[in-house]
N, C-alpha and C positions, 0 to 999 in steps of 0.2 A: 599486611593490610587485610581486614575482613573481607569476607565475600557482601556485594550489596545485600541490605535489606529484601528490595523487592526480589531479588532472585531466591532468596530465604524460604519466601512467604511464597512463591508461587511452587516452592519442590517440597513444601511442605502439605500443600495444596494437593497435589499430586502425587503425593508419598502417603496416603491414608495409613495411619500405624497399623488400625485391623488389617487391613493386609498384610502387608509387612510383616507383622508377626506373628500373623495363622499359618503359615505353613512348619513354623517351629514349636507352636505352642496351638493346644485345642482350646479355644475360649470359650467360655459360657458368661451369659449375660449376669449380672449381679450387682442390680440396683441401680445404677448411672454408669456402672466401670463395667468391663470383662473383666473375667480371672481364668484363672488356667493353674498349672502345674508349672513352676520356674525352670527353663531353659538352661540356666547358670547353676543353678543347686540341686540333689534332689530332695526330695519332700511326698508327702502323701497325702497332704491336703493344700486345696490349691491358696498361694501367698502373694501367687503371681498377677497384680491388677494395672492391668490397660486403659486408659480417659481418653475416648475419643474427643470428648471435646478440646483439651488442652494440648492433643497429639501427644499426652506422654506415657512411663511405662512405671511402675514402684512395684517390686518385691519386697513383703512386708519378714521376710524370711532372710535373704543375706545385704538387702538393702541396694543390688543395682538398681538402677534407675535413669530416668535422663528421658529425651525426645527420640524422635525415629531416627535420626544419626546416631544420635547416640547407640540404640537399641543394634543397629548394623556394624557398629565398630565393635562394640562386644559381638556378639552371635559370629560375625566372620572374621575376624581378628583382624580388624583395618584399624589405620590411622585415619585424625579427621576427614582428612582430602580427598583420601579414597573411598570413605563413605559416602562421601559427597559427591562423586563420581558413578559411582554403583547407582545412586539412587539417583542423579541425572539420567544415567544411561538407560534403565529402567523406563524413567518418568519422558524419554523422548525429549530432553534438554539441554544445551549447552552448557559446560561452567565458564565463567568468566574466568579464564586461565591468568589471563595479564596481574586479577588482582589474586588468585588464589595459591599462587603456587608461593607460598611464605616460605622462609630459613629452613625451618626447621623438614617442610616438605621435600624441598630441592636436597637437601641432606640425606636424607634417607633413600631418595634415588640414587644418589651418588655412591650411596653406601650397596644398594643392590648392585650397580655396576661393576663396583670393586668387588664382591663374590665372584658376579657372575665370571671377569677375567681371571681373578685368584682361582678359580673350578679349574678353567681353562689351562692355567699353566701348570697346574698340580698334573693336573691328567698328560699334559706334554712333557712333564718331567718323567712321569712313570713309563712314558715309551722309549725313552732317550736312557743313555748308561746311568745319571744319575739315579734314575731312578730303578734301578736291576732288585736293591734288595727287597724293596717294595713288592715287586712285580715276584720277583720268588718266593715271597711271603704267599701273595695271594693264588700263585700256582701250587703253595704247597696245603692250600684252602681249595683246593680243588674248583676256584675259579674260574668260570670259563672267558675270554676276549668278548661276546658278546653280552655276558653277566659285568662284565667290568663296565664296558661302554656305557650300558643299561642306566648303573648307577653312577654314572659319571666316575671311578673313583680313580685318585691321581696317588701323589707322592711328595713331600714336601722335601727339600734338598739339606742336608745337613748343616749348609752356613745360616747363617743366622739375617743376610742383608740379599738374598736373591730373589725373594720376593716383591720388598721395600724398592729394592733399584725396576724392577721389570716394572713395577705399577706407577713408577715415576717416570720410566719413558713413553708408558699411556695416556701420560697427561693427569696423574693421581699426585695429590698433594701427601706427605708422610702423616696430615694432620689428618685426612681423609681416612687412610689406612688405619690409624689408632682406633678412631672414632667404630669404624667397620670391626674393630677387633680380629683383624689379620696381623697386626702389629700391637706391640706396647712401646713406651717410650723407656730407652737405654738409658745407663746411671750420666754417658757422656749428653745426651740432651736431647739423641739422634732416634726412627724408629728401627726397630729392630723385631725380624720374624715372630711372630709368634708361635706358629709350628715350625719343628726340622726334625728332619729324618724318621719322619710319620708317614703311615698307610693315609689317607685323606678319604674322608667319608662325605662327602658332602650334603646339605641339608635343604631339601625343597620342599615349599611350600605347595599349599592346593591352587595355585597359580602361575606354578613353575617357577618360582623366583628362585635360585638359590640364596638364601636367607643367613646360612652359619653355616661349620665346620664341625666335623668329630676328628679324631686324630690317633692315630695308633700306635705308638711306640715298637720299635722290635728291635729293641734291648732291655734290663733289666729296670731302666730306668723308671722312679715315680715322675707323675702317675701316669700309670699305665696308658690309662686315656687321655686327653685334653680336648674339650668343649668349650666353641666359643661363649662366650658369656652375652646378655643380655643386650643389644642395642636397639636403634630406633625402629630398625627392621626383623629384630626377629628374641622374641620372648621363649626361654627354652619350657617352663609353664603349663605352656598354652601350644604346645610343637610333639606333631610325631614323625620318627623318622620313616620312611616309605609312604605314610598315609597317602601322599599324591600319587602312588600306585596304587593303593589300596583300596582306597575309598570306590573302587566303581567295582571292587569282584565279587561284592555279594553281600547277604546280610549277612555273613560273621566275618570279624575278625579277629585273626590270633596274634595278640599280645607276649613279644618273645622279650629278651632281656637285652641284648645289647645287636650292635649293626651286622657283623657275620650272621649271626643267625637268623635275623630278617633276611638276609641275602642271599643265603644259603637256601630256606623257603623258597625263598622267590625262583631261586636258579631249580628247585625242586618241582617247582609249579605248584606252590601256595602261594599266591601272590596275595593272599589278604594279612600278610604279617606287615604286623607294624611292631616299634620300638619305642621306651620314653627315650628321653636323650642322657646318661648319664646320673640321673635322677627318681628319684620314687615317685610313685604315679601321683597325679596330682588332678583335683575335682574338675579344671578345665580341660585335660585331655579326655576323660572318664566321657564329660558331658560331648566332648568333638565327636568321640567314639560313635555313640549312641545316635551321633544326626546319620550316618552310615551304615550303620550297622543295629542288627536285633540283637545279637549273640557274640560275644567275645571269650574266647578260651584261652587261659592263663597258659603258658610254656614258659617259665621263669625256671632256673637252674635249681637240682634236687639239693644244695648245699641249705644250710642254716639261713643264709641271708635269704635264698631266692625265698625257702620257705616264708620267710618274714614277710619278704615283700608281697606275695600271694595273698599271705593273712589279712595284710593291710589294703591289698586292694582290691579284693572283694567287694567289703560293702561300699567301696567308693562306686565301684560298677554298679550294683545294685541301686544307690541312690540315684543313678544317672538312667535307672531303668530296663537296664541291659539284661541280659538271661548269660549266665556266669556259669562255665565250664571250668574244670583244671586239671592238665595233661601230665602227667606225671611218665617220663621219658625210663624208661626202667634200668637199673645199675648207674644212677645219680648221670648220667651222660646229659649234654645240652643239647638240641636240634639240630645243631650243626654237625655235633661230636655222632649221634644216632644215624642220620642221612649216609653221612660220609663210610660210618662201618659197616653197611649192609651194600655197595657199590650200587649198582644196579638194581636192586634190592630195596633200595632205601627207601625210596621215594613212597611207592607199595607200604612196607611197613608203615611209615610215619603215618599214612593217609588211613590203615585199619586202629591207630592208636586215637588218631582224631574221632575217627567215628565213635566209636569204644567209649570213649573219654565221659565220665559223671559229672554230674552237675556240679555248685559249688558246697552244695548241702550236706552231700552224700564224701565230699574231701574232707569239710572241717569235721562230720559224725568219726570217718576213719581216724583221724586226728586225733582226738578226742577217746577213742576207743583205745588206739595203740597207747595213750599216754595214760589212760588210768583203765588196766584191764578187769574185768568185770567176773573173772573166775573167783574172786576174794569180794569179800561185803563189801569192803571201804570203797575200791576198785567200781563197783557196780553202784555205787549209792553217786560217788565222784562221777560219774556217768553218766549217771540218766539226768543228776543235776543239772550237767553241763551242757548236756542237749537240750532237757528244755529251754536255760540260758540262752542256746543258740534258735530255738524255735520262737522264743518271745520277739526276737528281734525282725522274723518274716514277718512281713504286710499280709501277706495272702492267706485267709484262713482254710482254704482247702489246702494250699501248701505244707498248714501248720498239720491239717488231719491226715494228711498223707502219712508224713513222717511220722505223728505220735501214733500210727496202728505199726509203721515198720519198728520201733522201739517196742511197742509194747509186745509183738510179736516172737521179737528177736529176744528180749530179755523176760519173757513169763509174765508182766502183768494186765492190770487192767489198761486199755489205754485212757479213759475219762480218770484217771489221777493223772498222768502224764497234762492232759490238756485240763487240768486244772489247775495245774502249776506253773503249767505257760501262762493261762489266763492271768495267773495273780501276778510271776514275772512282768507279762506286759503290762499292766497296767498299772506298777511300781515303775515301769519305766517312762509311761505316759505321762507319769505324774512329776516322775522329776525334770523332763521335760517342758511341761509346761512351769516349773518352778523357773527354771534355767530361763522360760521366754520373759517370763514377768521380771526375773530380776536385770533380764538385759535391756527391758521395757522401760525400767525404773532409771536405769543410769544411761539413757536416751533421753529420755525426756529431763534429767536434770543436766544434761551434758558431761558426762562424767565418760561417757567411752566416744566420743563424736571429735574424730579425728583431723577432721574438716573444719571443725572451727572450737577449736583446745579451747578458746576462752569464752564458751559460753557459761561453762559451772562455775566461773567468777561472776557474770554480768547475768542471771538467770534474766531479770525483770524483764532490761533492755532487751536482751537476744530474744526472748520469747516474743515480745513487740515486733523487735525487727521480725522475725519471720512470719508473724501474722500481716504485717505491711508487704513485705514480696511476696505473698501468696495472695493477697489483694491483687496487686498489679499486674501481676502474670494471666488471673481472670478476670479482675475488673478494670481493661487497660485504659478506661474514661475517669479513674481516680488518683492515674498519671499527674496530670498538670495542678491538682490538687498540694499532691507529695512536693513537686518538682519546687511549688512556689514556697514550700512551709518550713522545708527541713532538708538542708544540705547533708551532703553523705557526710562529712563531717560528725556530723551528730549522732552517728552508729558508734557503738561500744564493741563489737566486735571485729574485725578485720575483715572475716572472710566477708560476711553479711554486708559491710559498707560497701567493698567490691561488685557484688550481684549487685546492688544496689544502684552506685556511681553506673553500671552498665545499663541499667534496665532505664536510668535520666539519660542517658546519653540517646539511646532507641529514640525517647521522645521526644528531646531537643530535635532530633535527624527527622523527625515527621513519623518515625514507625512505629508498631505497635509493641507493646514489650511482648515477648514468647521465649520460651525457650529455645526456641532453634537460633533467636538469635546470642542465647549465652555460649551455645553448643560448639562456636570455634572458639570462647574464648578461656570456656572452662576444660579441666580434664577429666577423666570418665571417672572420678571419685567425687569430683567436685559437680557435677550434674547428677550423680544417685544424691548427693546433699539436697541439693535444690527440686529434685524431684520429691523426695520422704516428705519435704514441708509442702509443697501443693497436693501430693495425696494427702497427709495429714486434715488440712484446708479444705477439702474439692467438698464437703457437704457441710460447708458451714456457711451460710449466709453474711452476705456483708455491704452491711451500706455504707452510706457517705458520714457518717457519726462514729461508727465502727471504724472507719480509716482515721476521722481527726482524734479518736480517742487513744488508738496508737500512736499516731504523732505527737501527743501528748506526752504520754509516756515518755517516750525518746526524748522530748526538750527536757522534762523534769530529771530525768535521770543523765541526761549531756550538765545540765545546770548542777547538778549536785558531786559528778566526778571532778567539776571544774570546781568546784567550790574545795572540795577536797585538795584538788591540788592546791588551791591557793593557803591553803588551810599548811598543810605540809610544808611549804613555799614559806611564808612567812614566820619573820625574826619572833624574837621571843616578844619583844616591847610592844611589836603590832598582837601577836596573840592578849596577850595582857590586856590592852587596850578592846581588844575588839570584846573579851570578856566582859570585862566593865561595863562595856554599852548594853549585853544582854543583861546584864542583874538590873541596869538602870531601867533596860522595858520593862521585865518585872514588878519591878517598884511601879 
């Protein structure tokens, strides 16, 4: 059941967006809207526009969008509910729990639950004989009892049903546990472990929840690792592992590669390591980082892959704004493998490596150098190309001059040919950039990549109508009862659109006013950046009451002509015949 209307309208009242979203983004005024720099991508000029009048939010860049809930489910990674709680608790307001706690809510509590005692019995397994090999594993990781506690970590029991029965004499249903992804369902019907005979990592979020599972194998078995997969509670995306310690020890944090060596840090006293889960870095943790942190330094493993991954997330960092270090651990060792060999010792070292450690400029030039050496022509021509190649792509022109006087230094030339060649670089790459925006521009506007509503590039006419009529309504909610009496949702040609629609008649059958906040429980955060891209699109274009019935027009003539079609399609041969005849007879 919805949250009421008026409780909507008054925590939207009380939820001003510019608030809300200055402390994540710096706004500047521009024209009617703010913009800023997008929170969700990075970018170098600002895409990101704020309407205080309509409370919403459109990035003309990756296209989130939506109202102030919306904007707080994304930015702190909530579901609808508990956005809607945040900004209660904030706004000094009660929710109406009786109607708000829906299916899908109650679920996903259910679902932390089941973590939260699935931690609990991992970790009671690990102190009990079941769990000894575990526990020898981690003592021979130089683990200490209060490092273990720290990070909750347990030990999963080698049968495949002692979890599934423990959380069933807690009052867990087996459909619960699936759902949680502590189980799957067996080929007999029944659920069945989904870890066994696993080190247990567990995964907490910046609220304490435990959210998911890592899992450690110790045998030779694949894979090595097992990570829960994706539920209503926990996106692995959008997830880093430690970050809930991490996030308060300063502005940098170092970015290691998998859970020992987070842990191993931490037991070190680095406690700003954090870990992706299982996965290559991805734009939403990149941007997590950065609300935490100024500085993050790469410690990914000296092997081909870690290198890889390094290479790739670089500029994910840098898009996210971050200042981008990489630690290079010496004799290819990982964080873990380094701490551990110097005893006593270790901690010292690792901490003179950090400090030491070069930016990420000064990694990819080494890079770059070692792989095409510069004592041979080819060797030096490969070189200096491939550096300015990497300098085209810094934003900051003193960055760029820094570096083209250390090149031109280092290899004998002038450095104004260096930074002429960047110049032409970059702005070959500005260029095709902006090619890349126009032609995504183009197949937007005909619907051709609009994922949200696939059949508008069949119905251009109607869909463009229909979303000039809900961008009406959302700002001009006095040409409601106009819509309401003239044109049933019926009469929309695309799916999605009749939906907003049929929603936004219902608002004013109920007496309220249409807005977004009231689509905001019913859409999902893909389906509200839709709905939002059309009232930015809309927000400076005037519209009277002529402008609304000349849309509604549209919509009949084109409802009338698909129906006609069908009927056209629909009938026998003898009626087509016939009905021909009648036109050659108007003719005549």
């Amino acid at each position: 059941m919805p949250l009421p209307d008026q409780f909507l309208q008054e925590l939207k009242l009380r939820s001003d967006i510019v608030d809300i979203v200055s402390p994540y983004v710096t706004l500047r005024r521009s024209g009617r809207s703010l913009s800023g720099l997008c929170p969700f991508h990075g970018e170098r000029t600002p895409s990101f526009h704020v309407y205080p009048d309509n409370g919403s939010f459109y990035c003309f860049g990756c296209h989130a969008g939506g109202d102030v809930i919306t904007f707080v489910r994304k930015i702190e990674n909530l579901d609808y509910m508990e956005a809607v709680r945040y900004l209660a608790d904030r706004a000094g307001m009660q929710v109406p729990e009786s109607r708000a706690d829906d299916g899908m809510a109650k679920l996903r509590m259910r679902i932390l639950e089941i973590n939260r005692e699935t931690a609990r019995f991992y970790f009671s397994v690990l102190e009990g004989p079941e769990g000894r090999p575990g526990l020898e594993y981690l003592r021979r990781r130089a683990l200490s009892q209060k490092t273990i506690r720290h990070f909750g970590l347990g030990f999963s029991p080698p049968g495949r049903f002692a979890l599934v029965n423990h959380l069933k004499k807690k009052g867990y249903t087996e459909e619960e546990a699936i759902r949680a992804n502590v189980a799957f369902r067996g080929r007999s019907g029944g659920a069945v472990d989904r870890f066994a005979g696993r080190v247990m990592f567990p995964i907490i979020d910046l609220r304490g929840n435990v959210v998911a599972f890592g899992g450690r194998v110790l045998t030779d078995e694949k894979p090595k690792y097992l990570n829960t997969s994706d539920t209503l509670a926990f996106h692995k995306s959008s997830t880093l592992f430690a970050l809930n310690f991490a996030k308060d020890s300063g502005e940098r944090l170092i970015l290691a590669e998998g859970y020992m060596d987070v842990i191993s840090l931490h037991q070190a006293g680095f406690p700003s390591a954090v870990a992706t889960l299982g996965t290559a870095l991805t734009g939403e943790q990149a941007h997590l980082m950065a609300r935490y942190a100024k500085e993050v330094v790469l410690c990914y493993d000296a092997d081909e892959a870690g290198q890889r991954a390094t290479s790739r997330a670089i500029p994910m960092l840098r898009e996210a704004g971050l200042l981008v270090k990489v630690l290079n651990i010496p004799n290819g060792k990982d964080p873990d493998e380094y701490i551990r060999s110097y005893g006593e010792q270790g901690a010292a070292r690792f901490k003179n490596l950090l400090d030491s450690t070069g930016n990420d400029v000064e990694y990819r030039l080494a890079k770059l150098k070692a792989a095409n050496p510069p004592d041979q022509p080819a060797g030096r021509v490969a070189y200096l190309t491939g550096a300015a190649e990497l300098l085209a792509t810094l934003h900051n022109r003193i960055e760029q001059e820094v570096y083209a006087g250390k090149l031109a230094e280092e290899m004998g030339i002038d450095r104004t040919a260096i930074l002429r060649q960047v110049d032409k670089l970059a702005q070959k790459r500005r260029k095709e950039e902006r090619k890349k925006e126009f032609r995504t521009f183009q197949q937007e506007t005909v619907g051709l990549r609009d994922r949200v509503n696939p059949e508008k590039a069949a119905n251009l006419r109607a869909a463009s109508a229909e979303e000039a009529l809900l961008a009406a309504l959302l700002r001009y909610p006095e040409f409601g009862p106009l819509a309401a009496e003239q044109l049933p949702p019926g009469q929309f040609a695309t799916s999605f659109n009749r939906r907003v629609y049929a929603a936004l008649l219902e608002m004013i059958k109920n007496g309220a006013e249409p807005s977004l906040s009231g689509l905001s429980g019913q859409l999902s955060e893909e389906e509200m950046s839709a709905v939002a891209r059309i009232t930015a699109r809309y927000h400076d274009v005037p519209v009277t009451r002529e402008d609304v019935k000349e849309y509604i027009n549209v919509l009949q003539s084109e409802h009338a002509a698909r129906q006609a079609e069908k009927a056209v399609n629909a009938a026998e041969p003898q009626e087509l015949m016939r009905y021909l005849e009648s036109l050659r007879d108007q003719k005549k």
